[in-house]
C-alpha positions in Angstrom: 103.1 122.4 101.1 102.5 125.1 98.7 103.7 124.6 95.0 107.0 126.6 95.8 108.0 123.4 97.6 107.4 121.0 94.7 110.6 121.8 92.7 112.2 120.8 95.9 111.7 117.0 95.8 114.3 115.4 93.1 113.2 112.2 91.6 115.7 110.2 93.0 114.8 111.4 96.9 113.3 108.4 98.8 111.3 108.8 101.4 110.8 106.9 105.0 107.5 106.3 106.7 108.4 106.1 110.5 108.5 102.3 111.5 106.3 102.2 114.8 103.3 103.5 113.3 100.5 101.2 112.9 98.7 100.8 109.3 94.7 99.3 109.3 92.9 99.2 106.3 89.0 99.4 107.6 86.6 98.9 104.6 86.9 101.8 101.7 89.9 103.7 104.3 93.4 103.2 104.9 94.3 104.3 108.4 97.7 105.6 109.8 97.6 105.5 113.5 100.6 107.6 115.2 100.7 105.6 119.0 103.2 108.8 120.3 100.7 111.4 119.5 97.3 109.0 119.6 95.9 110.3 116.2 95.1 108.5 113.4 94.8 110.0 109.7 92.5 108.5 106.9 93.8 108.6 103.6 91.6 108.1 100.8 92.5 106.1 97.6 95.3 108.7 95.8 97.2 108.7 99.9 96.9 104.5 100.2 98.6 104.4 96.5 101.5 106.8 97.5 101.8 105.3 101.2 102.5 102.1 99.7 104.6 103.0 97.4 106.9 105.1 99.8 106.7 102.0 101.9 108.1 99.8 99.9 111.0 102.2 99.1 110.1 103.7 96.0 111.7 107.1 94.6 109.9 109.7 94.0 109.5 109.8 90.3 108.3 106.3 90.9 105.7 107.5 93.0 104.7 109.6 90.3 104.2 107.2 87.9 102.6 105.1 90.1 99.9 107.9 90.6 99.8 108.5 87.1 99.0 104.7 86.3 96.6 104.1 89.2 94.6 107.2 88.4 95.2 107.9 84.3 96.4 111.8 85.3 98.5 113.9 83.2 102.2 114.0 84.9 102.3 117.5 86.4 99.4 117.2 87.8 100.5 114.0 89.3 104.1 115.3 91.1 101.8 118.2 92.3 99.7 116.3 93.9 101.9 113.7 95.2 104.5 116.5 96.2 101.8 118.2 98.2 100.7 114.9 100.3 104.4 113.8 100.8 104.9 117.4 101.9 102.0 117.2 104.4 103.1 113.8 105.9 106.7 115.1 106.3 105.3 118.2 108.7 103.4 116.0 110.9 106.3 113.7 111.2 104.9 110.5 109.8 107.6 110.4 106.9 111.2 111.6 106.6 113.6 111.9 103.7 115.9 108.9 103.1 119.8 109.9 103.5 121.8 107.4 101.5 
């Protein structure tokens, strides 16, 4: 998801990790398993923080300043970042956008 993208994502949208995938954290990783496709994806520590939080229903300018408090980054660089990985979960189908 290129930076064009980023000014797309209000802070008020929500989004909805898919509920039949399968979540295993396994030592230092956090591991998404997708049972339709058999692939699994290893996020590192900046993906667990914004998984979570999208999991437990957070908007996106909370996820933002969730990143910005787990890992003390200036606030740009934060909905860039967190933008970018929300826009990459979105094209592999693991997350959708919340209507409602």
């Amino acid at each position: 998801m290129g930076l064009s993208r980023v000014d797309k994502i209000l802070d008020t949208d929500v989004f909805e990790p898919r509920a039949d995938l399968v979540i295993e954290a396994v030592e230092d990783e956090f591991l998404v398993l997708d049972l339709k496709t058999n692939l699994y994806f290893g996020l590192n520590e900046l993906g667990r923080v914004i998984w979570q939080a999208l999991g437990t229903g957070r908007n996106f300018g909370e996820v933002v300043a969730e990143v910005c408090d787990n890992f003390e980054v200036d606030e740009a660089v934060a909905r860039v970042d967190a933008a970018e990985f929300i826009g990459d979960l979105i094209g592999r189908g693991l997350v959708s956008k919340s209507v409602g």
